[in-house]
N, CA, C and O atoms as a GROMACS GRO file, in nm:
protein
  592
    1UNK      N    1  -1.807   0.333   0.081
    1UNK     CA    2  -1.836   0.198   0.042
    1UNK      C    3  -1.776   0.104   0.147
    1UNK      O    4  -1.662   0.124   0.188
    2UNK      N    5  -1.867  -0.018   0.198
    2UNK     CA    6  -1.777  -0.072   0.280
    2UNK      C    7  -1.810  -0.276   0.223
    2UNK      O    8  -1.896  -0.332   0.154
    3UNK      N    9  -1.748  -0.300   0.263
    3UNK     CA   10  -1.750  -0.439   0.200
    3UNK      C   11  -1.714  -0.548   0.324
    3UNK      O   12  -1.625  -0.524   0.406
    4UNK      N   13  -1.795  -0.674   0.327
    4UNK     CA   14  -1.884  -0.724   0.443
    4UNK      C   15  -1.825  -0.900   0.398
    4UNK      O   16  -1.886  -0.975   0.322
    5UNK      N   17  -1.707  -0.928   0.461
    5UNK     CA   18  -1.726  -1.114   0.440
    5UNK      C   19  -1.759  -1.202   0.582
    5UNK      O   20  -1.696  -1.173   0.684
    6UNK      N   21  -1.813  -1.261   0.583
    6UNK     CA   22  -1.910  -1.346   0.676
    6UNK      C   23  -1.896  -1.256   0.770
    6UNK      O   24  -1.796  -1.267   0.841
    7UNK      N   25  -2.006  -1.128   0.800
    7UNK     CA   26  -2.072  -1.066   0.884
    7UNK      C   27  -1.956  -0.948   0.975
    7UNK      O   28  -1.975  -0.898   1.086
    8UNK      N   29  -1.846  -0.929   0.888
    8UNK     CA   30  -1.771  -0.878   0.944
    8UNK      C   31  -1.664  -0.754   0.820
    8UNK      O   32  -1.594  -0.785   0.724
    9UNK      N   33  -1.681  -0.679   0.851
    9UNK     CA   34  -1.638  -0.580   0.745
    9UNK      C   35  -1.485  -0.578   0.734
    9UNK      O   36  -1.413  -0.549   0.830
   10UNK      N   37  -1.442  -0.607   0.620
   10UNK     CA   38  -1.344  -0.669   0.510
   10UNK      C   39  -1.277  -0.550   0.450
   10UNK      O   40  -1.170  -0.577   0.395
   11UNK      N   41  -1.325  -0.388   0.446
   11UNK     CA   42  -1.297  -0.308   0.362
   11UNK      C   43  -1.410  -0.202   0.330
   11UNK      O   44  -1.528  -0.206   0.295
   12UNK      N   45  -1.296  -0.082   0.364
   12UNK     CA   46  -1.392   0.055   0.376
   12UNK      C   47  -1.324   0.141   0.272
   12UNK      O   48  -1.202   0.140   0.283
   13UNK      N   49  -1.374   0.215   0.172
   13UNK     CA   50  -1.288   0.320   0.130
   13UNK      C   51  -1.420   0.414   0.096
   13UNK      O   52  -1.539   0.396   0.070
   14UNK      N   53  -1.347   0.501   0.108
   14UNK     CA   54  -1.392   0.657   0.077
   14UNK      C   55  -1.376   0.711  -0.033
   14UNK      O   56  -1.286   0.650  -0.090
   15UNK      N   57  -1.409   0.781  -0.087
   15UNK     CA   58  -1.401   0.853  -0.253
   15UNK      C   59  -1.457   0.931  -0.269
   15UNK      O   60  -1.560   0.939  -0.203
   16UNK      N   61  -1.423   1.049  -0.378
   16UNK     CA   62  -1.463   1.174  -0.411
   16UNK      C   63  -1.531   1.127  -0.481
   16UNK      O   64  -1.647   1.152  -0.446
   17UNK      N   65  -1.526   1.043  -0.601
   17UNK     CA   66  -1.614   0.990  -0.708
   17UNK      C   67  -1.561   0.867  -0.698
   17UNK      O   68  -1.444   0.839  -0.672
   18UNK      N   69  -1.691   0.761  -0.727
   18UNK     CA   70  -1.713   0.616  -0.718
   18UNK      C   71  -1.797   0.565  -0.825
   18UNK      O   72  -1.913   0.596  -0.797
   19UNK      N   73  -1.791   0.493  -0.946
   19UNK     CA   74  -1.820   0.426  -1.032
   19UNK      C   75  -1.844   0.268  -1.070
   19UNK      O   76  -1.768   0.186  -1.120
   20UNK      N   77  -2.006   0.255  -1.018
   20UNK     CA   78  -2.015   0.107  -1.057
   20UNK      C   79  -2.114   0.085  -1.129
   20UNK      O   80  -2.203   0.170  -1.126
   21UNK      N   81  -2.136  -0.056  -1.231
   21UNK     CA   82  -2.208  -0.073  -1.341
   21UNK      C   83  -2.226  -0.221  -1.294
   21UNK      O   84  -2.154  -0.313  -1.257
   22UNK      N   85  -2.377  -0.193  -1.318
   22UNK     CA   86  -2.438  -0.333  -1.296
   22UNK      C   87  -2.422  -0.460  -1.324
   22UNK      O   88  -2.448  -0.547  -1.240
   23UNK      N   89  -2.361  -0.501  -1.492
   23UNK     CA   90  -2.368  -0.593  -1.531
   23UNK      C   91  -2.179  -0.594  -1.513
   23UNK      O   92  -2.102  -0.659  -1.584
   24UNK      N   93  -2.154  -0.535  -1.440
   24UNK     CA   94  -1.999  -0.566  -1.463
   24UNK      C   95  -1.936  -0.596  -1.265
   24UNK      O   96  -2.008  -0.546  -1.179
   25UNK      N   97  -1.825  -0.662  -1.226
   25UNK     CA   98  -1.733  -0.674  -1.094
   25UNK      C   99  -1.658  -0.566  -1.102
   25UNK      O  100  -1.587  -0.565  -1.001
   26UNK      N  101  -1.622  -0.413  -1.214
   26UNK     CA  102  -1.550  -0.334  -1.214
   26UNK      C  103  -1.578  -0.193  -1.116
   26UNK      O  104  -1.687  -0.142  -1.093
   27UNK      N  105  -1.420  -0.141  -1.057
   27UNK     CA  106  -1.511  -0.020  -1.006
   27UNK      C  107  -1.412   0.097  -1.037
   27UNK      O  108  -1.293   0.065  -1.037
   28UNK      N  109  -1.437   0.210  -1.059
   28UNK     CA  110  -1.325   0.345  -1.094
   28UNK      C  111  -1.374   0.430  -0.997
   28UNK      O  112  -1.493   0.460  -0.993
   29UNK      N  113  -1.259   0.487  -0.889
   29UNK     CA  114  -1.296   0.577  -0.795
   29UNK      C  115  -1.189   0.694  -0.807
   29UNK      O  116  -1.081   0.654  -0.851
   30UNK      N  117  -1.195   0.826  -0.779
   30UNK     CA  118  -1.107   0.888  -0.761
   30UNK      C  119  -1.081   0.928  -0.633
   30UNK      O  120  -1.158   0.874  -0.554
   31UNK      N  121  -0.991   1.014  -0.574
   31UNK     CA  122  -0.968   1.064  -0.464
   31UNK      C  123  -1.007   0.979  -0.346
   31UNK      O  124  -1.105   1.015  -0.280
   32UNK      N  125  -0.926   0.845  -0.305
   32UNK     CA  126  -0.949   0.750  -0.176
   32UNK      C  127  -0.883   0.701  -0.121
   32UNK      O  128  -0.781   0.637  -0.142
   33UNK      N  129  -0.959   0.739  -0.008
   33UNK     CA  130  -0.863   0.667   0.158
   33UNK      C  131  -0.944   0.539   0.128
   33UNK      O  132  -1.044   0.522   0.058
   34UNK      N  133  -0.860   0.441   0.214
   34UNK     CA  134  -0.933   0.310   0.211
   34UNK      C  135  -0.831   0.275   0.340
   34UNK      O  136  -0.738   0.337   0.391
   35UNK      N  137  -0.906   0.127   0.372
   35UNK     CA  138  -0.885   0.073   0.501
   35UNK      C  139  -0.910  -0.081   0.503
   35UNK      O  140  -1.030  -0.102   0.525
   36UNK      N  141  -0.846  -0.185   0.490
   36UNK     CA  142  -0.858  -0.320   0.462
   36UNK      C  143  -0.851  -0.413   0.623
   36UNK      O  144  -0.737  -0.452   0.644
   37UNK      N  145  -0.898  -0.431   0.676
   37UNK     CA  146  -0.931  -0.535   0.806
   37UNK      C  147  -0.894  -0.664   0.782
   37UNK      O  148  -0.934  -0.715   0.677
   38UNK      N  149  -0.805  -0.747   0.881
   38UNK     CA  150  -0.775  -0.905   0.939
   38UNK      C  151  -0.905  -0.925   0.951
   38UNK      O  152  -1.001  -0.850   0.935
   39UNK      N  153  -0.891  -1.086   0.996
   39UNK     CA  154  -1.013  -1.160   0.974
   39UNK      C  155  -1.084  -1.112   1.181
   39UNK      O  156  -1.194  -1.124   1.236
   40UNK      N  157  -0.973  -1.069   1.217
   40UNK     CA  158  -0.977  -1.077   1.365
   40UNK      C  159  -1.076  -0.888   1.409
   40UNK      O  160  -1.120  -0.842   1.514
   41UNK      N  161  -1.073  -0.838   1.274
   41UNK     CA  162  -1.142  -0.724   1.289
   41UNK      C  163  -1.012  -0.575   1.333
   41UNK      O  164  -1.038  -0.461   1.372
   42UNK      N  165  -0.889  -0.634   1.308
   42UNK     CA  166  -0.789  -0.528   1.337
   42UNK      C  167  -0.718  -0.449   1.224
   42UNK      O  168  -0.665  -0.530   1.148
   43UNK      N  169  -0.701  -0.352   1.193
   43UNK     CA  170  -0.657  -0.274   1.087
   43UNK      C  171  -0.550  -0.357   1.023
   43UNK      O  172  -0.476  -0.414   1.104
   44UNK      N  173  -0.528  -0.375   0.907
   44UNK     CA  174  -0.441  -0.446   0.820
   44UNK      C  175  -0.325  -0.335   0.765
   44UNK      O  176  -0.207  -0.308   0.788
   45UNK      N  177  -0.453  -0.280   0.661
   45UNK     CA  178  -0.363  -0.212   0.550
   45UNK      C  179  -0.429  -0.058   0.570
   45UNK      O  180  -0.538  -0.068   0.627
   46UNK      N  181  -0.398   0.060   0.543
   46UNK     CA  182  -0.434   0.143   0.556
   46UNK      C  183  -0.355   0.223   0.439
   46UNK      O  184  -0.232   0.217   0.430
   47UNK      N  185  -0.443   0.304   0.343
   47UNK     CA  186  -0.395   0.383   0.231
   47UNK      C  187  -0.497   0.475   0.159
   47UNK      O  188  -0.618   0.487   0.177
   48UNK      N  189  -0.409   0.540   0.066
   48UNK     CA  190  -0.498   0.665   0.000
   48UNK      C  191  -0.373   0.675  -0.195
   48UNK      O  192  -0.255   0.666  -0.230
   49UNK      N  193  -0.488   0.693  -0.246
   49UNK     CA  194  -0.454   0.708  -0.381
   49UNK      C  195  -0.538   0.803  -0.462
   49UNK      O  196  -0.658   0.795  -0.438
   50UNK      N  197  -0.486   0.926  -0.590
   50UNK     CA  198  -0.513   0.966  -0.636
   50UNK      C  199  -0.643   0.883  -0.781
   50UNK      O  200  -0.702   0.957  -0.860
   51UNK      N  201  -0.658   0.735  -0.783
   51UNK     CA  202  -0.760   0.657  -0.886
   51UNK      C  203  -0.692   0.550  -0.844
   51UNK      O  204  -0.577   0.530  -0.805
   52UNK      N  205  -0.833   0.455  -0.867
   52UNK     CA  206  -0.844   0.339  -0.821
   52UNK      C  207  -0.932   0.260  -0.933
   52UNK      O  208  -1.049   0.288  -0.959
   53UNK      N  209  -0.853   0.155  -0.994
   53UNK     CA  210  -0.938   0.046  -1.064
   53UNK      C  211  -0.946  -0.075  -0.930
   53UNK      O  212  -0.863  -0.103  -0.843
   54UNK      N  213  -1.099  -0.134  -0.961
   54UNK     CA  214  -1.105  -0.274  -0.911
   54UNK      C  215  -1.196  -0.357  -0.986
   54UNK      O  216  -1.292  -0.312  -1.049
   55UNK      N  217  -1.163  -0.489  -0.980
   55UNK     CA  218  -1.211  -0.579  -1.031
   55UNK      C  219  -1.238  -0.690  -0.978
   55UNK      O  220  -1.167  -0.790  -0.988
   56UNK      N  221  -1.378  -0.679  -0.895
   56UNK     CA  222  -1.369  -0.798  -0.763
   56UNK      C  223  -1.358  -0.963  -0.832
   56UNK      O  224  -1.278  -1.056  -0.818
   57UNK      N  225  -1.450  -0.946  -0.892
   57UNK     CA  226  -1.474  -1.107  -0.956
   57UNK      C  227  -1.331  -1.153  -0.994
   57UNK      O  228  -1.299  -1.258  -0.936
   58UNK      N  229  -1.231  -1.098  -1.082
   58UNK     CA  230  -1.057  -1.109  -1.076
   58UNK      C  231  -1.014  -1.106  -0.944
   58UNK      O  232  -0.912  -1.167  -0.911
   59UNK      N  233  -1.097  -1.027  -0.845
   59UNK     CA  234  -1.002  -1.010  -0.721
   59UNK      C  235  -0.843  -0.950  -0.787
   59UNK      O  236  -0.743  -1.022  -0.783
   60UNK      N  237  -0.840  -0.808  -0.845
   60UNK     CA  238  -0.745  -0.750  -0.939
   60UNK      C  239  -0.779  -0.588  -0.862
   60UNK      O  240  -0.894  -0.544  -0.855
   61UNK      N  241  -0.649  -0.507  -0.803
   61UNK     CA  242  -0.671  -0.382  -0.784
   61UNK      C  243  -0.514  -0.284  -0.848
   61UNK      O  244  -0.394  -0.302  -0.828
   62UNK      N  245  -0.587  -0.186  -0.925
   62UNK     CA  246  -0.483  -0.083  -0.986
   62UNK      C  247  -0.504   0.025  -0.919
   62UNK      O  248  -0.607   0.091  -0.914
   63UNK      N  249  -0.360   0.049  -0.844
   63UNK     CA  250  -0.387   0.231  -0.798
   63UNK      C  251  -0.299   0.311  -0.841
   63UNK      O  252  -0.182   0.274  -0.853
   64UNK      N  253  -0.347   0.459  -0.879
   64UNK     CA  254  -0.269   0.567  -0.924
   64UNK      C  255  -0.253   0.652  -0.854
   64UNK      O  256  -0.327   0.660  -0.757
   65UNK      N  257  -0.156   0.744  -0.875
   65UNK     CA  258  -0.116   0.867  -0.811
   65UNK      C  259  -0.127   0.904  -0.685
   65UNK      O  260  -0.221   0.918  -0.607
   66UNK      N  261   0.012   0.921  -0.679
   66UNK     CA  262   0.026   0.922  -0.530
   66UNK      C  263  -0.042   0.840  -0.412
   66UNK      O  264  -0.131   0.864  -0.330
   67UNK      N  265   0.030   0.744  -0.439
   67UNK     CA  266  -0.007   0.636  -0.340
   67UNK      C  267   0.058   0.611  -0.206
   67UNK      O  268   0.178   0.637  -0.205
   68UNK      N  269   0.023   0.580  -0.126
   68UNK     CA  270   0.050   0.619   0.030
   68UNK      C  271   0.000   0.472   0.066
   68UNK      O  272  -0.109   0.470   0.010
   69UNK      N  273   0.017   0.328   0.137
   69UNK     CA  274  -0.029   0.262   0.157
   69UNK      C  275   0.092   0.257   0.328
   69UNK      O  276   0.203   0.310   0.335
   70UNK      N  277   0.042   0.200   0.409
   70UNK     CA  278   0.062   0.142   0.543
   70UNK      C  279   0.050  -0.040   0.617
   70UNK      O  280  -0.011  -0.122   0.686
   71UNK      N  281   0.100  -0.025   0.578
   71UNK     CA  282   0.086  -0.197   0.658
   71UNK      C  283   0.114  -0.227   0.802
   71UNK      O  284   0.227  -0.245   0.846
   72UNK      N  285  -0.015  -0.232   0.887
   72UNK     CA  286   0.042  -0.193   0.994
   72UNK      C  287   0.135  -0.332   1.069
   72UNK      O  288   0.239  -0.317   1.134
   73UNK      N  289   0.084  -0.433   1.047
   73UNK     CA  290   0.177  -0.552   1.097
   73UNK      C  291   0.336  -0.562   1.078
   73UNK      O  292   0.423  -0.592   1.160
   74UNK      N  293   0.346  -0.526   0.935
   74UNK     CA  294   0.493  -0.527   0.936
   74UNK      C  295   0.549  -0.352   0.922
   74UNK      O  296   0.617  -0.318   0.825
   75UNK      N  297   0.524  -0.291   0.990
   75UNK     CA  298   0.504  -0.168   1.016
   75UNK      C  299   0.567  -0.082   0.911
   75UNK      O  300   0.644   0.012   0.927
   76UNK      N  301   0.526  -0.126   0.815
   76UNK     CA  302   0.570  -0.069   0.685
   76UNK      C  303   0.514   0.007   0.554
   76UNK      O  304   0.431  -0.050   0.484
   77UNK      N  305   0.574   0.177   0.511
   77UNK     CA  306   0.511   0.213   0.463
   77UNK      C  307   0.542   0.199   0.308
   77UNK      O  308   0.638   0.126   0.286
   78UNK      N  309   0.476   0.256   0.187
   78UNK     CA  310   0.513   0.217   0.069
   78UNK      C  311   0.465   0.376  -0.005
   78UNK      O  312   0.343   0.393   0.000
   79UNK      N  313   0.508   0.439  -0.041
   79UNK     CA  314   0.537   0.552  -0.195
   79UNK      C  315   0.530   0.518  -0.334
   79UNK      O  316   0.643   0.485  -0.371
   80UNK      N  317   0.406   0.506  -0.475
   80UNK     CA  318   0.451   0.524  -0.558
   80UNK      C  319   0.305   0.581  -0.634
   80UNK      O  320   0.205   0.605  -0.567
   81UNK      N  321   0.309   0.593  -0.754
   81UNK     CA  322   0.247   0.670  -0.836
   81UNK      C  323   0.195   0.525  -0.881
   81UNK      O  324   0.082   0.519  -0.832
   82UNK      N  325   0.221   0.406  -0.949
   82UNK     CA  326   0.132   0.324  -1.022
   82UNK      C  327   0.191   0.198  -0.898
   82UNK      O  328   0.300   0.159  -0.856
   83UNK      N  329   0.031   0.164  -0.874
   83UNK     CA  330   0.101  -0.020  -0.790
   83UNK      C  331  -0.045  -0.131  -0.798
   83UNK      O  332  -0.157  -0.094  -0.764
   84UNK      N  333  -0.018  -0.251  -0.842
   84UNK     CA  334  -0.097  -0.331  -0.869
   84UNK      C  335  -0.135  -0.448  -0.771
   84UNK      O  336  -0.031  -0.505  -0.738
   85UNK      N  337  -0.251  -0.508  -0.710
   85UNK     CA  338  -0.265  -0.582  -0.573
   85UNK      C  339  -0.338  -0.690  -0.704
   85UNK      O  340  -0.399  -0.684  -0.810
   86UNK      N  341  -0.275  -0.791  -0.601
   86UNK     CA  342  -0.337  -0.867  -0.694
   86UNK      C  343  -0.344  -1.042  -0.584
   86UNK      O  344  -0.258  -1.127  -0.562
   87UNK      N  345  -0.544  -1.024  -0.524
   87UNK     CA  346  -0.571  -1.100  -0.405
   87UNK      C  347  -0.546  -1.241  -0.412
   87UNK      O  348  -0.504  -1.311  -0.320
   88UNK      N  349  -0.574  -1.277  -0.526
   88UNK     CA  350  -0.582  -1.387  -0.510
   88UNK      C  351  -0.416  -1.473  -0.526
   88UNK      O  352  -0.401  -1.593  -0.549
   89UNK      N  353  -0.313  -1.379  -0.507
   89UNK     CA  354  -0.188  -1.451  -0.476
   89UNK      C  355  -0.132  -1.342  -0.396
   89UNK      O  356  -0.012  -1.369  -0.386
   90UNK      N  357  -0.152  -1.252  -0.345
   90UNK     CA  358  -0.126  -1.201  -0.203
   90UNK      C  359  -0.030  -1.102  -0.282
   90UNK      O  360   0.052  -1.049  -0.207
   91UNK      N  361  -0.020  -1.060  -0.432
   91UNK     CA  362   0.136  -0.984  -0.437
   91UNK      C  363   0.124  -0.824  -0.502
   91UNK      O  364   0.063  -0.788  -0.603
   92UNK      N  365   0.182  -0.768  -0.433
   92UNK     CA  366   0.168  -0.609  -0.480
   92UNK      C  367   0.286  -0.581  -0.538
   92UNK      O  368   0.397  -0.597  -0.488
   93UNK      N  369   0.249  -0.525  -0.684
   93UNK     CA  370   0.373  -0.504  -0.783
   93UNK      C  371   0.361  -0.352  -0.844
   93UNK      O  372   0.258  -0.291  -0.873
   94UNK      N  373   0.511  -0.302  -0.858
   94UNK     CA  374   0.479  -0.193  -0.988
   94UNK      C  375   0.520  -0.206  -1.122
   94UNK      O  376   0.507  -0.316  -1.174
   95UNK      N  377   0.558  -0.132  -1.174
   95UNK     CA  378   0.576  -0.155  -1.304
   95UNK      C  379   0.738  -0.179  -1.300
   95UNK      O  380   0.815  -0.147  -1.209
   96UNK      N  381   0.769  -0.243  -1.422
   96UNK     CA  382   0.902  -0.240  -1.433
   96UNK      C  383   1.019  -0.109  -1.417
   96UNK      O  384   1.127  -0.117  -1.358
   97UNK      N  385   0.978  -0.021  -1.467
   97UNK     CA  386   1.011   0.126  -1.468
   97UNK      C  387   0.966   0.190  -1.351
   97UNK      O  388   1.030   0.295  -1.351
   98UNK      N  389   0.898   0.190  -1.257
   98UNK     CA  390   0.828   0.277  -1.166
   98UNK      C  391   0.890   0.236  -1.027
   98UNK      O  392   0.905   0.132  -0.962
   99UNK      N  393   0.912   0.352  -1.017
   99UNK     CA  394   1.002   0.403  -0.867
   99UNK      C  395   0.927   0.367  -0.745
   99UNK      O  396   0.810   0.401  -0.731
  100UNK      N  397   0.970   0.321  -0.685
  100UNK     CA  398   0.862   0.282  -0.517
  100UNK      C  399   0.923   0.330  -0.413
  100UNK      O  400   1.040   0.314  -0.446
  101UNK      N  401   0.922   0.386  -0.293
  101UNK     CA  402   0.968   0.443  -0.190
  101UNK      C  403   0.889   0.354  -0.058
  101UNK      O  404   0.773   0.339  -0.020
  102UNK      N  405   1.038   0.302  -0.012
  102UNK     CA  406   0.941   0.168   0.121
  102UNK      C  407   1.039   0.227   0.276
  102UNK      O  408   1.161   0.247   0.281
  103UNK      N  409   0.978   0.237   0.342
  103UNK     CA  410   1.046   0.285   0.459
  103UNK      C  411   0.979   0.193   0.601
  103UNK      O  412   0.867   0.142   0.607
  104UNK      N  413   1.048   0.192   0.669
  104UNK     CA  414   1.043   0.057   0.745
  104UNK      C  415   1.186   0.052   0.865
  104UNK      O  416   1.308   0.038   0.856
  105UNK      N  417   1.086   0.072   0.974
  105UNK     CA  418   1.198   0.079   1.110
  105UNK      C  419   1.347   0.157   1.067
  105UNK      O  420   1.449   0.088   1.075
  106UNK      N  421   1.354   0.248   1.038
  106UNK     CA  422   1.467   0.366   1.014
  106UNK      C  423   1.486   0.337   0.913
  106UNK      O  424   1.511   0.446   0.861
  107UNK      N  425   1.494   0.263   0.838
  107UNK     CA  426   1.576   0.215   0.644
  107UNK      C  427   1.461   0.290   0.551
  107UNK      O  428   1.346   0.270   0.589
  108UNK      N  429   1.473   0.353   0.463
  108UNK     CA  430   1.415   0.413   0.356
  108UNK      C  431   1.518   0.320   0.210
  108UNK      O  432   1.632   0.277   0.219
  109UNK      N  433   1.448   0.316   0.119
  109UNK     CA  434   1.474   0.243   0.014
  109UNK      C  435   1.373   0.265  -0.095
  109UNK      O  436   1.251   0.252  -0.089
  110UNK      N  437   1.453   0.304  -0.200
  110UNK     CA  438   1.380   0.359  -0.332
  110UNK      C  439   1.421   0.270  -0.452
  110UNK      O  440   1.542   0.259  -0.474
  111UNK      N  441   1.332   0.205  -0.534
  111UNK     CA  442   1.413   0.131  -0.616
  111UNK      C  443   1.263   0.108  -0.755
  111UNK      O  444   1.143   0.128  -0.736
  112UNK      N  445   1.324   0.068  -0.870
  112UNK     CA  446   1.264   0.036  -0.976
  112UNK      C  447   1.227  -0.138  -0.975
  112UNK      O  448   1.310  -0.222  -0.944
  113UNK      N  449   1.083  -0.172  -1.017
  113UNK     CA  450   1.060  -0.317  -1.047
  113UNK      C  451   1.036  -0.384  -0.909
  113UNK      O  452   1.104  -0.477  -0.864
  114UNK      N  453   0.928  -0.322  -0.845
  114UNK     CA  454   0.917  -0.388  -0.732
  114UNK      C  455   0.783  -0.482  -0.691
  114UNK      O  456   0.664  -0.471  -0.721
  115UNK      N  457   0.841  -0.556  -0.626
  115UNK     CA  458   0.763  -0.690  -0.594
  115UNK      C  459   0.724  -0.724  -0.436
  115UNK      O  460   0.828  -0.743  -0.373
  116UNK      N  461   0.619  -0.736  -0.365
  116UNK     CA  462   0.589  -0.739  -0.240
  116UNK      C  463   0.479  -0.924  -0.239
  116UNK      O  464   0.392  -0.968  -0.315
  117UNK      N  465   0.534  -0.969  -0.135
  117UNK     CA  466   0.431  -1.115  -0.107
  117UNK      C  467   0.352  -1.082  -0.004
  117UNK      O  468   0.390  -0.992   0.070
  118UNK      N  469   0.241  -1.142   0.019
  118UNK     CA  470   0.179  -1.096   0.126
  118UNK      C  471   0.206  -1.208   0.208
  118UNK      O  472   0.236  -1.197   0.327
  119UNK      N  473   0.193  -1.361   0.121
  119UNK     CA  474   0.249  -1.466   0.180
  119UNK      C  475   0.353  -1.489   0.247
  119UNK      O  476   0.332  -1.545   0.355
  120UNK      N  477   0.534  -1.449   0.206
  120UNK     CA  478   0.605  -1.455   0.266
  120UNK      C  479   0.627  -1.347   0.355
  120UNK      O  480   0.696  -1.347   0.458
  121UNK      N  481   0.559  -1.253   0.303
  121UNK     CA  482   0.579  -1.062   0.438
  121UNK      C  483   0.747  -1.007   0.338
  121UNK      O  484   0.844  -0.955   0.394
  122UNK      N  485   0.742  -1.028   0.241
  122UNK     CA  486   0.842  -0.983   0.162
  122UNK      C  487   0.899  -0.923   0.046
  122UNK      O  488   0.865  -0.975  -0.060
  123UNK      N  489   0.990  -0.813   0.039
  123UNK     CA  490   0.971  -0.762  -0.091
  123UNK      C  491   1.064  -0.730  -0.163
  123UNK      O  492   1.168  -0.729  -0.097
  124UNK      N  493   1.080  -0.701  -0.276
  124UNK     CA  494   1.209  -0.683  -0.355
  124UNK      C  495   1.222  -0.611  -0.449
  124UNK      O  496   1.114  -0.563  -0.485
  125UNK      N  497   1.318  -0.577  -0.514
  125UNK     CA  498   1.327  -0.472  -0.645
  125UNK      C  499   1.449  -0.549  -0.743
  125UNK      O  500   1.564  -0.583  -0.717
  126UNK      N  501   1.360  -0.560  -0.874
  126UNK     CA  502   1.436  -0.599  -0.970
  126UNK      C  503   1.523  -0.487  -1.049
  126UNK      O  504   1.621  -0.513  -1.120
  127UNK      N  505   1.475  -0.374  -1.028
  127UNK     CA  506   1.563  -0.231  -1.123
  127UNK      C  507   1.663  -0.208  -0.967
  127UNK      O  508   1.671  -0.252  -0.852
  128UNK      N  509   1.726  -0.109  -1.061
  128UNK     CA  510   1.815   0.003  -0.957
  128UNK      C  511   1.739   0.031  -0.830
  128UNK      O  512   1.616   0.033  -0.833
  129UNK      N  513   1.812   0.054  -0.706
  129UNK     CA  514   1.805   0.028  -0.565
  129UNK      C  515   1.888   0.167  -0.531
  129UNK      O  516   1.985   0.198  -0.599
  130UNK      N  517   1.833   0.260  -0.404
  130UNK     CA  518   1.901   0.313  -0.379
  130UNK      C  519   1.821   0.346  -0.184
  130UNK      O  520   1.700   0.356  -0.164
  131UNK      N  521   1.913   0.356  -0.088
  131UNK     CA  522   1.875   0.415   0.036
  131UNK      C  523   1.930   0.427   0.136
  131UNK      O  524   2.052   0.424   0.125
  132UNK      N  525   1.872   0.447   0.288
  132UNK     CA  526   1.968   0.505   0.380
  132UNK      C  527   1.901   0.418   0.449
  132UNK      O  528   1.810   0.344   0.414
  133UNK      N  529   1.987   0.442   0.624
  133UNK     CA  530   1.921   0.342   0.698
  133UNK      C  531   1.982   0.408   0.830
  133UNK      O  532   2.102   0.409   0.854
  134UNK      N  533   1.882   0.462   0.913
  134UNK     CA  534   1.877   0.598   1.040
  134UNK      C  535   1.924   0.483   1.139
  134UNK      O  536   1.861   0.379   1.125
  135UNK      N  537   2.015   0.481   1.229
  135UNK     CA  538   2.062   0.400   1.307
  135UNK      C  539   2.010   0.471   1.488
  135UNK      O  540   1.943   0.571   1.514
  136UNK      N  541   2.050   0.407   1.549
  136UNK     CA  542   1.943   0.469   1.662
  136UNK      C  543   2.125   0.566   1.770
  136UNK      O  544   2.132   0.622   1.879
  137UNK      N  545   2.227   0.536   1.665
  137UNK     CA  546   2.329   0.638   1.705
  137UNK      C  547   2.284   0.778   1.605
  137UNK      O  548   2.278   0.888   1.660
  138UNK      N  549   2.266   0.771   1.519
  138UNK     CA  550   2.214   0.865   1.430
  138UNK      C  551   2.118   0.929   1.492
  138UNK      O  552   2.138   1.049   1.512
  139UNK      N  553   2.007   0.878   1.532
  139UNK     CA  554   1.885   0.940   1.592
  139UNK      C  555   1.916   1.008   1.722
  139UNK      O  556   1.826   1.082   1.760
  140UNK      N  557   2.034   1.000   1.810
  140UNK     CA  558   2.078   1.014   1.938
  140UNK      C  559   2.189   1.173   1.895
  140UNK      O  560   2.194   1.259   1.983
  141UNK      N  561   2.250   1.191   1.795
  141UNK     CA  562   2.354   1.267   1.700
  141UNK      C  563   2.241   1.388   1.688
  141UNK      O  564   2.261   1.498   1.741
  142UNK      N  565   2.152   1.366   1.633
  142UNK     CA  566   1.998   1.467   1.568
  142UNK      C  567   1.988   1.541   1.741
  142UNK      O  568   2.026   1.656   1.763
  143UNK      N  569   1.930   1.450   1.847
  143UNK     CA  570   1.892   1.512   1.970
  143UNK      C  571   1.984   1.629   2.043
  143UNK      O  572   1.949   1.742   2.076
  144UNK      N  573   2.163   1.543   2.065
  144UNK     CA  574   2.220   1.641   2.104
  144UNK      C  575   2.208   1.802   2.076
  144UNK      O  576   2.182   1.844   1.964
  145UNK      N  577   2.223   1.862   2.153
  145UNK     CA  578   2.242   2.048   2.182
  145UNK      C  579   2.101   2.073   2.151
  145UNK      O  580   2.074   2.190   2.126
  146UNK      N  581   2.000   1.985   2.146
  146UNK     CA  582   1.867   2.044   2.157
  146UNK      C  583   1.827   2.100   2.308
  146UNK      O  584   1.886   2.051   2.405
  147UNK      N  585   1.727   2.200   2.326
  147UNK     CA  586   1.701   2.254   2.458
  147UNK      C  587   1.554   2.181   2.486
  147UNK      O  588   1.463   2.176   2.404
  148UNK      N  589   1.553   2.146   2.575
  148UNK     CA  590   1.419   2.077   2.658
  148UNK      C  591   1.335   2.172   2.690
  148UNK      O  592   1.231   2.144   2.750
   0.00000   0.00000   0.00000
């Protein structure tokens, strides 16, 4: 499926199974990669989820299981099982309870109740917080007594 705003493609995803009904903006897909494009035609967002609700006319997206999303601008990746996009205010949320895994230039960070802006490029966790953060002495520690 690919999706087209003023003459320039907006959004591609792929699916094992894809579900749409005429009189409705709803769509249920399972098994999909997808791929979201800038206005400039350069990869945005890049991800894959086990089910996918959408609801264009809301401009409203629910994804399940095992979710894998990429952002390539702020070169940041995201981990969780339930996460909600929601376009028309730029913000990707999970549930209050649901664990998210965000990793981003060496820092990994796992936390409950999380909140992402698309507006400010920012994100946060209202539950428990937990992570590490690979320092580029750390990464130099890993190399030593390796053989070339």
């Amino acid at each position: 499926m690919v999706r087209c705003d003023n003459n320039k493609i907006s959004f591609e995803m792929k699916a094992g199974v894809l579900e749409q009904y005429k009189k409705s903006s709803e769509t249920f897909a399972k098994d999909i990669s997808f791929i979201s494009y800038d206005d400039d035609g350069s990869v945005s967002t890049e991800g894959q989820c086990g089910l996918l609700f959408s609801d264009t006319d809301k401009k409203f997206y629910e994804l399940y299981d095992d979710i894998k999303l990429y952002n390539r601008s702020e070169n940041t990746n995201f981990f969780a099982q339930i996460l909600r996009w929601n376009e028309k205010n730029e913000q990707l949320t999970s549930g209050r309870g649901e664990m998210v895994k965000v990793e981003k230039d060496g820092t990994v960070m796992r936390g409950t109740g999380f909140s992402a802006s698309g507006v400010s490029k920012s994100f946060s966790f209202r539950g428990t917080v937990s992570g590490e953060i690979e320092t580029k002495s750390d990464l130099k520690k890993e190399g030593e007594g390796e053989e070339e």
